[in-house]
mmCIF file of the N, C-alpha and C atoms, coordinates in Angstrom:
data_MODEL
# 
_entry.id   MODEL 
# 
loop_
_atom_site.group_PDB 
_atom_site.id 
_atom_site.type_symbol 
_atom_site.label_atom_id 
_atom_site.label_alt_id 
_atom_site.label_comp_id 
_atom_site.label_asym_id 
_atom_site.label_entity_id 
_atom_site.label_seq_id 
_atom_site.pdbx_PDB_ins_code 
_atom_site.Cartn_x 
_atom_site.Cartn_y 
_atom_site.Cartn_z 
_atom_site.occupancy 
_atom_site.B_iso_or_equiv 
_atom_site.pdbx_formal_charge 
_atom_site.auth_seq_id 
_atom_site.auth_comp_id 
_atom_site.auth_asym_id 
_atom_site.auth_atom_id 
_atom_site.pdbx_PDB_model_num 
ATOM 1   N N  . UNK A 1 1  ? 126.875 69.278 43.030 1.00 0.00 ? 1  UNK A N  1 
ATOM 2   C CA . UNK A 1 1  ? 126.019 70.175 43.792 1.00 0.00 ? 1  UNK A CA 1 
ATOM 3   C C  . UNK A 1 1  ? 126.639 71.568 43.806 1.00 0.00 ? 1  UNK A C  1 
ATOM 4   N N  . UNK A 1 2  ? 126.111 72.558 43.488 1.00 0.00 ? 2  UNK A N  1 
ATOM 5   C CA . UNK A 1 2  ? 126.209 73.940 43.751 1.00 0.00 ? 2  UNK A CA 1 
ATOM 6   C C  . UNK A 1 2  ? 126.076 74.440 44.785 1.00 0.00 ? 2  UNK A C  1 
ATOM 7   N N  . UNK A 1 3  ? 127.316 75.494 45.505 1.00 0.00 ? 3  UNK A N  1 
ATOM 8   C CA . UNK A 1 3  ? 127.438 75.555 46.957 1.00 0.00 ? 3  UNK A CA 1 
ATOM 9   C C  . UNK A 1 3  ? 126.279 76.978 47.063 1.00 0.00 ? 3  UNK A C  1 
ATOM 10  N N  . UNK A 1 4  ? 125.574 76.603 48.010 1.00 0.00 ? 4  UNK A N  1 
ATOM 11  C CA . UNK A 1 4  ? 124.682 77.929 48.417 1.00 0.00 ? 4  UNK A CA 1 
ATOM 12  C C  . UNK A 1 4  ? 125.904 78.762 49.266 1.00 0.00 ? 4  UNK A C  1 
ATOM 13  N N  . UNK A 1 5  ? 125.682 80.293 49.093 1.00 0.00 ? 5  UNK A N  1 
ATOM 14  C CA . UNK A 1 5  ? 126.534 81.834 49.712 1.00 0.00 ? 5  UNK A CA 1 
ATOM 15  C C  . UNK A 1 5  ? 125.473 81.914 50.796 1.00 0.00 ? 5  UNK A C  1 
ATOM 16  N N  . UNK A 1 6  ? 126.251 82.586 51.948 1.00 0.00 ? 6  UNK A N  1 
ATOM 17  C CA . UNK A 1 6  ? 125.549 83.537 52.858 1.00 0.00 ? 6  UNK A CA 1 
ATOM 18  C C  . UNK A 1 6  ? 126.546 83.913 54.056 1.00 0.00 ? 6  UNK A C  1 
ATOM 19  N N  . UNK A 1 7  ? 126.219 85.310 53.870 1.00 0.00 ? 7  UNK A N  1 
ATOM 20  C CA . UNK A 1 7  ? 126.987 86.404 53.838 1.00 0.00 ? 7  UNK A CA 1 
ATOM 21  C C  . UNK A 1 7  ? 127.490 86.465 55.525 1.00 0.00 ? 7  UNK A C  1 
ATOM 22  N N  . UNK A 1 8  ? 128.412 86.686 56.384 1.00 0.00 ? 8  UNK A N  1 
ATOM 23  C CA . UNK A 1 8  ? 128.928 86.456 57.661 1.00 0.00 ? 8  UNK A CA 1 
ATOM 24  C C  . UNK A 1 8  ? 127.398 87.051 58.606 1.00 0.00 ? 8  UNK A C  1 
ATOM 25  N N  . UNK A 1 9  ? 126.752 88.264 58.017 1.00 0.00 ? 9  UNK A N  1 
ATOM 26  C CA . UNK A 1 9  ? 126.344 88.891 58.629 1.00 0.00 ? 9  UNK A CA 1 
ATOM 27  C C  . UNK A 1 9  ? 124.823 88.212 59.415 1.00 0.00 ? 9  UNK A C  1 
ATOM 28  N N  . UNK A 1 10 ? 124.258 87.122 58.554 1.00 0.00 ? 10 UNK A N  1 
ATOM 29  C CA . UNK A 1 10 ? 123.494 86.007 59.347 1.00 0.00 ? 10 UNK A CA 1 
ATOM 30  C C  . UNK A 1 10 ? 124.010 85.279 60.661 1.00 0.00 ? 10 UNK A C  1 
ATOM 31  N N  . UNK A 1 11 ? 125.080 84.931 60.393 1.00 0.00 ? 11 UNK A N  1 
ATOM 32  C CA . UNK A 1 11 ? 125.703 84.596 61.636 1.00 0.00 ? 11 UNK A CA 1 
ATOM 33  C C  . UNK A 1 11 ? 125.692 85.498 63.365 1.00 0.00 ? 11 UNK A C  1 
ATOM 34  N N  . UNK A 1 12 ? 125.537 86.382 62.503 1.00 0.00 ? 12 UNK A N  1 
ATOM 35  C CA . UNK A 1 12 ? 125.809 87.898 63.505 1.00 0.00 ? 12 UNK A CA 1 
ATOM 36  C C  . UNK A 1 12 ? 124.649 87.975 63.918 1.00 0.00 ? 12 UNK A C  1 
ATOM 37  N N  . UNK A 1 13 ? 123.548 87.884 63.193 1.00 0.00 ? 13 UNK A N  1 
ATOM 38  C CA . UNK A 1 13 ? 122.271 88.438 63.883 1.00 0.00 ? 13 UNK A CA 1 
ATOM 39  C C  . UNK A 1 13 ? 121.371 86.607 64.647 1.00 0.00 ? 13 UNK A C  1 
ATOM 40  N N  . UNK A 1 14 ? 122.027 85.916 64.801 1.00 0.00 ? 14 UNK A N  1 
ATOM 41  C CA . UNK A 1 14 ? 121.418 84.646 65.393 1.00 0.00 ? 14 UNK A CA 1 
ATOM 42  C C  . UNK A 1 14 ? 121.045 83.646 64.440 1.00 0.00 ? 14 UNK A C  1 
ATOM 43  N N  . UNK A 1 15 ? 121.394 83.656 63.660 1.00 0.00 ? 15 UNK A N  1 
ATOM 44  C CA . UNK A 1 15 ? 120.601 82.546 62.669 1.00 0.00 ? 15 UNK A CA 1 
ATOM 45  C C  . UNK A 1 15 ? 121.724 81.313 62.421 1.00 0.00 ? 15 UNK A C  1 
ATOM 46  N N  . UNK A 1 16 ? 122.826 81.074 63.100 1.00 0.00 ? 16 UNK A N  1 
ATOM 47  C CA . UNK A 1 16 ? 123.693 80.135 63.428 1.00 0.00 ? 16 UNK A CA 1 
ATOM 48  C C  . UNK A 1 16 ? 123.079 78.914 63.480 1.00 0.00 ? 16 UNK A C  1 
ATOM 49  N N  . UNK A 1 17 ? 122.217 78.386 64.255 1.00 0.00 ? 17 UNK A N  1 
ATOM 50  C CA . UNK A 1 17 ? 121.086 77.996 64.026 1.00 0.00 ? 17 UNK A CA 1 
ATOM 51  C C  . UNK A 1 17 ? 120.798 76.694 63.063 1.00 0.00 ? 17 UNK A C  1 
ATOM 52  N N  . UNK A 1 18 ? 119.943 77.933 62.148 1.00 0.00 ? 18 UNK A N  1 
ATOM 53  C CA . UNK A 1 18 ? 118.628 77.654 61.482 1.00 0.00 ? 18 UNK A CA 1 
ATOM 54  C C  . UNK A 1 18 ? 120.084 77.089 60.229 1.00 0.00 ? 18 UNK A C  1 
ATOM 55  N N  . UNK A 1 19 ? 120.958 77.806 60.157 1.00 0.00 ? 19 UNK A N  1 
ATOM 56  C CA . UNK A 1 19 ? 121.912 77.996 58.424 1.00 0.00 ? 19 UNK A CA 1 
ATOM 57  C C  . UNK A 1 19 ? 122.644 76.327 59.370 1.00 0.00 ? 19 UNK A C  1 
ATOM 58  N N  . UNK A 1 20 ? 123.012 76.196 60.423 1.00 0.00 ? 20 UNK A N  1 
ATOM 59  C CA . UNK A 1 20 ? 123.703 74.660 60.559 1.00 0.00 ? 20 UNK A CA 1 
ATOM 60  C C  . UNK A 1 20 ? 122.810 73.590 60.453 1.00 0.00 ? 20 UNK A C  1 
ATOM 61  N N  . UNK A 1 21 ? 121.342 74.085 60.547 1.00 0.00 ? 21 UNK A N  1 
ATOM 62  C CA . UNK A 1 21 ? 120.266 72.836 60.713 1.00 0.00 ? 21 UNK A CA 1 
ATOM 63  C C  . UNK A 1 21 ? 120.406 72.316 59.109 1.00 0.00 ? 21 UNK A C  1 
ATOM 64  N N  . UNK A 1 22 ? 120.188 73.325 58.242 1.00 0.00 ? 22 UNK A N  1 
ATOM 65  C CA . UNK A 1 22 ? 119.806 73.251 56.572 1.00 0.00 ? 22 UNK A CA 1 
ATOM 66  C C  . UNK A 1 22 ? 120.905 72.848 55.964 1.00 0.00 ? 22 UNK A C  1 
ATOM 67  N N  . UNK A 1 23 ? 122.509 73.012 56.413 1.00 0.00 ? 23 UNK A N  1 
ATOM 68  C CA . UNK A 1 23 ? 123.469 72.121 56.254 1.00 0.00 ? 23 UNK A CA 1 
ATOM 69  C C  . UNK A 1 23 ? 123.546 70.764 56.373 1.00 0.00 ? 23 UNK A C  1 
ATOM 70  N N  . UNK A 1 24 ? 122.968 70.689 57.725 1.00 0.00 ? 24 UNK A N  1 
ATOM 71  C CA . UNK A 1 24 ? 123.098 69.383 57.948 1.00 0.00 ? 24 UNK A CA 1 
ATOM 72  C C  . UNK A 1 24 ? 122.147 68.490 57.403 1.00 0.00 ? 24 UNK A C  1 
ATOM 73  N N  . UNK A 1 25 ? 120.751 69.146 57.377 1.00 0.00 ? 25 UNK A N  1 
ATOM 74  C CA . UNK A 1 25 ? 119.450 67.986 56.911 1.00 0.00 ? 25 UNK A CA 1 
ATOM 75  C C  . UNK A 1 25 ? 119.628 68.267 55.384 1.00 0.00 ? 25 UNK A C  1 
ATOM 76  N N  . UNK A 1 26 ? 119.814 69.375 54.372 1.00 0.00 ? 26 UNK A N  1 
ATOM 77  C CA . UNK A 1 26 ? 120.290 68.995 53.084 1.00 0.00 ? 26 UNK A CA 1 
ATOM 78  C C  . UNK A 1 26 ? 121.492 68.677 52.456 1.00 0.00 ? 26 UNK A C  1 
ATOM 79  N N  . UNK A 1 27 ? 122.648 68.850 53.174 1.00 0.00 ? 27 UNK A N  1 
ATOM 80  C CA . UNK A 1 27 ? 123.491 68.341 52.870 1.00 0.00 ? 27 UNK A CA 1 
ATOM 81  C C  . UNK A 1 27 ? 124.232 69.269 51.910 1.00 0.00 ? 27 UNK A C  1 
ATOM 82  N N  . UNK A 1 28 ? 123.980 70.460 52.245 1.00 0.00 ? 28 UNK A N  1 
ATOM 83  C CA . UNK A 1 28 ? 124.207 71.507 51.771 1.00 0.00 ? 28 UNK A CA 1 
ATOM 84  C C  . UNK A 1 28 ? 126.131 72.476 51.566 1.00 0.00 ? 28 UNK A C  1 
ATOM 85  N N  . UNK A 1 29 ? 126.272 72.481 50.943 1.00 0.00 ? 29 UNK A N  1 
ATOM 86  C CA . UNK A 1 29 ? 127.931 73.328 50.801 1.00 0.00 ? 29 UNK A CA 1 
ATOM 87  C C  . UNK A 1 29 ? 127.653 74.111 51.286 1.00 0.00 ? 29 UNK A C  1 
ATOM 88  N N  . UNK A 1 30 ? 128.198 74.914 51.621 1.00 0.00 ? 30 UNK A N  1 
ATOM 89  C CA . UNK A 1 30 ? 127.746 76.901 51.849 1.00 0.00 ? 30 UNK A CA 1 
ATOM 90  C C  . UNK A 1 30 ? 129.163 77.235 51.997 1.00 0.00 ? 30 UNK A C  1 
ATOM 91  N N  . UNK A 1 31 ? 128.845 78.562 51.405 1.00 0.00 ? 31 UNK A N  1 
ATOM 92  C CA . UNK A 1 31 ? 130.326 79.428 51.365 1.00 0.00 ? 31 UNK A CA 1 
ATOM 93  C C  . UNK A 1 31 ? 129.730 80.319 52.159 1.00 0.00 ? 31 UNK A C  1 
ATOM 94  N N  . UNK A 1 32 ? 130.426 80.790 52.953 1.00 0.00 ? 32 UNK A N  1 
ATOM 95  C CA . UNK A 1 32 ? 130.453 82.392 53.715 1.00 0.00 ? 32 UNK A CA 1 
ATOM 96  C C  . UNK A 1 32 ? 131.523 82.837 53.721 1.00 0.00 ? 32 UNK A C  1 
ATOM 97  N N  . UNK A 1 33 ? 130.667 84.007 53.613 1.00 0.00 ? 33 UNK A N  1 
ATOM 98  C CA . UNK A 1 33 ? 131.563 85.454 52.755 1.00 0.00 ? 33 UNK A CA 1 
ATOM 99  C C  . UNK A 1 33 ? 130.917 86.907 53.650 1.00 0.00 ? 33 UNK A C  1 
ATOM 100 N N  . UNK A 1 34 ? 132.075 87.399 53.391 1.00 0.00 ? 34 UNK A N  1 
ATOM 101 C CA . UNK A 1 34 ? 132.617 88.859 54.758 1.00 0.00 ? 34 UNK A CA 1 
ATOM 102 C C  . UNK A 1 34 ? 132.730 89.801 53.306 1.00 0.00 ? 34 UNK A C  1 
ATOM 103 N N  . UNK A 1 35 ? 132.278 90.991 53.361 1.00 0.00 ? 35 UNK A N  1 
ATOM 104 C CA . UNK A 1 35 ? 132.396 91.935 52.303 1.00 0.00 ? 35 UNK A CA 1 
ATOM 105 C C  . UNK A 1 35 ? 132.713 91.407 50.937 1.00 0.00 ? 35 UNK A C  1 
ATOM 106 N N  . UNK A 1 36 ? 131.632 90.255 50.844 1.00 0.00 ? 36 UNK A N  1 
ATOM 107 C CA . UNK A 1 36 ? 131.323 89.701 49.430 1.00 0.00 ? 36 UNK A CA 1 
ATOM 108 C C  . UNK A 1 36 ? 132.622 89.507 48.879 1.00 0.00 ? 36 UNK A C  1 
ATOM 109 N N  . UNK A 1 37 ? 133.279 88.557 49.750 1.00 0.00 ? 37 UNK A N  1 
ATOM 110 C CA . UNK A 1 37 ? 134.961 87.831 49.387 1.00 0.00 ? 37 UNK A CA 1 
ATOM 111 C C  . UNK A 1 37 ? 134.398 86.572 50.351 1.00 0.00 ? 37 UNK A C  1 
ATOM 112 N N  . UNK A 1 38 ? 134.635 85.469 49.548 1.00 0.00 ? 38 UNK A N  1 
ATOM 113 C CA . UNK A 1 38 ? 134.612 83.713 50.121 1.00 0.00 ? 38 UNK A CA 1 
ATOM 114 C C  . UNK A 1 38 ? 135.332 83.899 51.343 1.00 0.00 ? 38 UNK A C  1 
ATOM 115 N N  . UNK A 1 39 ? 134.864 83.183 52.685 1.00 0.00 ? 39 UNK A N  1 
ATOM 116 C CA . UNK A 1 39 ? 135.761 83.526 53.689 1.00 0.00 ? 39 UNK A CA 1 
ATOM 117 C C  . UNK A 1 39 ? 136.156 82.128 54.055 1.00 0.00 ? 39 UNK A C  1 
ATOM 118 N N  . UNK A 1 40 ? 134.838 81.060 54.109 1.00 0.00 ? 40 UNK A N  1 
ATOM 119 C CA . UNK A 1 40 ? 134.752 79.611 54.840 1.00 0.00 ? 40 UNK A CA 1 
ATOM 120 C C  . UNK A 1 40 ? 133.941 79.109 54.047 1.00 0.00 ? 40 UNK A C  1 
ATOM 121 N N  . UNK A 1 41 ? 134.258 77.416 54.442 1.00 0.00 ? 41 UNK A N  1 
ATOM 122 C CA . UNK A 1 41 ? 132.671 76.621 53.880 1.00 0.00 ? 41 UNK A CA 1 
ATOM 123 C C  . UNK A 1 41 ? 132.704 75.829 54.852 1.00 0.00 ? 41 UNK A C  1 
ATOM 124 N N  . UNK A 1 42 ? 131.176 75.779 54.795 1.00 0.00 ? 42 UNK A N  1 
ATOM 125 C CA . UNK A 1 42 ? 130.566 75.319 55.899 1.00 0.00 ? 42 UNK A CA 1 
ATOM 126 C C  . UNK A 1 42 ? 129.993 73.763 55.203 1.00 0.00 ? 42 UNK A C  1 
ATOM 127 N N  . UNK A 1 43 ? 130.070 72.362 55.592 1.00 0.00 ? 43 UNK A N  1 
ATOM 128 C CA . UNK A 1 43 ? 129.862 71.295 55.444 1.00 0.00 ? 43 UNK A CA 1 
ATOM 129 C C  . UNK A 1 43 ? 129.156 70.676 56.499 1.00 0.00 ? 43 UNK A C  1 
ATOM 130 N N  . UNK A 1 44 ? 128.609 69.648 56.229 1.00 0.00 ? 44 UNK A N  1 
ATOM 131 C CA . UNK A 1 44 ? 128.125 68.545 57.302 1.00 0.00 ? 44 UNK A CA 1 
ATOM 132 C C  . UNK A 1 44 ? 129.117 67.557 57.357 1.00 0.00 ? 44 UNK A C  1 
ATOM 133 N N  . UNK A 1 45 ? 129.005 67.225 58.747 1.00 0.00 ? 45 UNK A N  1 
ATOM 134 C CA . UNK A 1 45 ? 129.509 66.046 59.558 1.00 0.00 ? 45 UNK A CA 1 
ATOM 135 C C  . UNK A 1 45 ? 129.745 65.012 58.387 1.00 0.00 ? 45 UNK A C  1 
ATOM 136 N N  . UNK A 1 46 ? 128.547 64.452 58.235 1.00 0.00 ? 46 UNK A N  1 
ATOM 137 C CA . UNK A 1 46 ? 128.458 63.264 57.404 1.00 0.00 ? 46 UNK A CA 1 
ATOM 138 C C  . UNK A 1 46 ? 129.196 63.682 55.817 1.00 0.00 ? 46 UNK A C  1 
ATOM 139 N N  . UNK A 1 47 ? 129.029 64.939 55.491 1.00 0.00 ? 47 UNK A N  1 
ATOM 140 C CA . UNK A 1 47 ? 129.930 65.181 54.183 1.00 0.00 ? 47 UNK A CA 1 
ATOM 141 C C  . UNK A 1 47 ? 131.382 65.036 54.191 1.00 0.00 ? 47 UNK A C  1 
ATOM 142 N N  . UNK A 1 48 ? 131.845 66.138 55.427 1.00 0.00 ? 48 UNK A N  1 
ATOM 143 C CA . UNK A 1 48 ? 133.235 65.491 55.740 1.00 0.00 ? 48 UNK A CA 1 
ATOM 144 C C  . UNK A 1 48 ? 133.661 64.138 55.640 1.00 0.00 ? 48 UNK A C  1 
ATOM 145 N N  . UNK A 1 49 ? 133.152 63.342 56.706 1.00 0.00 ? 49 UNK A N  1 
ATOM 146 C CA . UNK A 1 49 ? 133.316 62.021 56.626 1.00 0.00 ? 49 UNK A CA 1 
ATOM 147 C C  . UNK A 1 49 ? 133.186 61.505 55.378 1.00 0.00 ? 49 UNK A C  1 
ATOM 148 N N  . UNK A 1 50 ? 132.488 61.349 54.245 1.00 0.00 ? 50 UNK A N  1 
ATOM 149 C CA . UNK A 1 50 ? 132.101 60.989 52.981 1.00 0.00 ? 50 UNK A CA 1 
ATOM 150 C C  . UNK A 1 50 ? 134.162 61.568 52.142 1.00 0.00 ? 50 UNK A C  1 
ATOM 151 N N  . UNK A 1 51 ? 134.405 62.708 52.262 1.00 0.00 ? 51 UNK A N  1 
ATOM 152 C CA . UNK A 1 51 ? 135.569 63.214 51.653 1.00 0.00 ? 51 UNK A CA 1 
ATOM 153 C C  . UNK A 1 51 ? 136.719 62.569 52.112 1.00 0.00 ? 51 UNK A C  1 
ATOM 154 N N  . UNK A 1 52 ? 136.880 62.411 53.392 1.00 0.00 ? 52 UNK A N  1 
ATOM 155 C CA . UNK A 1 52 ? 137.694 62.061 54.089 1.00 0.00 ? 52 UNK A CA 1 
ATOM 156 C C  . UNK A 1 52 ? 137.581 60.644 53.021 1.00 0.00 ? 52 UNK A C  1 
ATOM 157 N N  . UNK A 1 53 ? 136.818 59.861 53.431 1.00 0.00 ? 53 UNK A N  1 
ATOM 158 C CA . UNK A 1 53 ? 136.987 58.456 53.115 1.00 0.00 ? 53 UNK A CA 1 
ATOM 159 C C  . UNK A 1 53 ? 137.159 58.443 51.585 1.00 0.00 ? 53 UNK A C  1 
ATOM 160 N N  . UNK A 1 54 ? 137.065 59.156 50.612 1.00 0.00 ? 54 UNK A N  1 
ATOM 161 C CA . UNK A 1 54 ? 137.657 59.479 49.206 1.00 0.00 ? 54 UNK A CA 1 
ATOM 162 C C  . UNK A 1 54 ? 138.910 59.657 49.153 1.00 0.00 ? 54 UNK A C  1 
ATOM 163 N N  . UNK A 1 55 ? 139.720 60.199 50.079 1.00 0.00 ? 55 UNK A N  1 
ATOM 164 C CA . UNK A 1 55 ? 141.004 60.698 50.083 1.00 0.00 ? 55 UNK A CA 1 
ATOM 165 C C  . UNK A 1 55 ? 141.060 61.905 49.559 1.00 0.00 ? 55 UNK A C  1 
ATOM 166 N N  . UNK A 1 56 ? 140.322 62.949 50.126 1.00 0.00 ? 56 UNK A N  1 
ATOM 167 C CA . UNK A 1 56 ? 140.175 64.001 49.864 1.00 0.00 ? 56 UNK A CA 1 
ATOM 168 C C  . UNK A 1 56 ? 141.400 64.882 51.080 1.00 0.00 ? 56 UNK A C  1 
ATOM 169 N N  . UNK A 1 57 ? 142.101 65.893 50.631 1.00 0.00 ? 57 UNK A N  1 
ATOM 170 C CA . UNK A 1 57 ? 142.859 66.153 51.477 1.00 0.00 ? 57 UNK A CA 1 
ATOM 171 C C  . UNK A 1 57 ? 142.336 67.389 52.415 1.00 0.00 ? 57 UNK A C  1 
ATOM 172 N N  . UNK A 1 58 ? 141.233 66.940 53.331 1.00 0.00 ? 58 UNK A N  1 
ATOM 173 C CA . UNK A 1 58 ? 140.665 68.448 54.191 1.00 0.00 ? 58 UNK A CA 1 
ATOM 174 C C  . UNK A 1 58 ? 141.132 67.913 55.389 1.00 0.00 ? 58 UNK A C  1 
# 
């Protein structure tokens, strides 16, 4: 899967939201990024858990 970008500045204007709902119900990666430099990724619950149980080291 290819991680969807979006940019810190959604966060800022309220859409915290709507960008954790679409994480969570698609199951979505997301990188956010602060002056178009990777800052975080944002995962679902259930993805974590899925890595974790791989032996993924997060």
């Amino acid at each position: 899967m290819t991680p969807d970008y979006e940019a810190i500045t959604s966060f800022q204007k309220g859409q915290a939201s709507r960008i954790f709902k679409e994480v969570n119900e698609q199951d979505k990666v997301l990188i956010v990024s602060k002056q178009n430099k990777p800052q975080n990724v944002v995962i679902s619950y259930e993805r974590y858990k899925r890595l974790r149980e791989e032996g993924a080291d997060i």
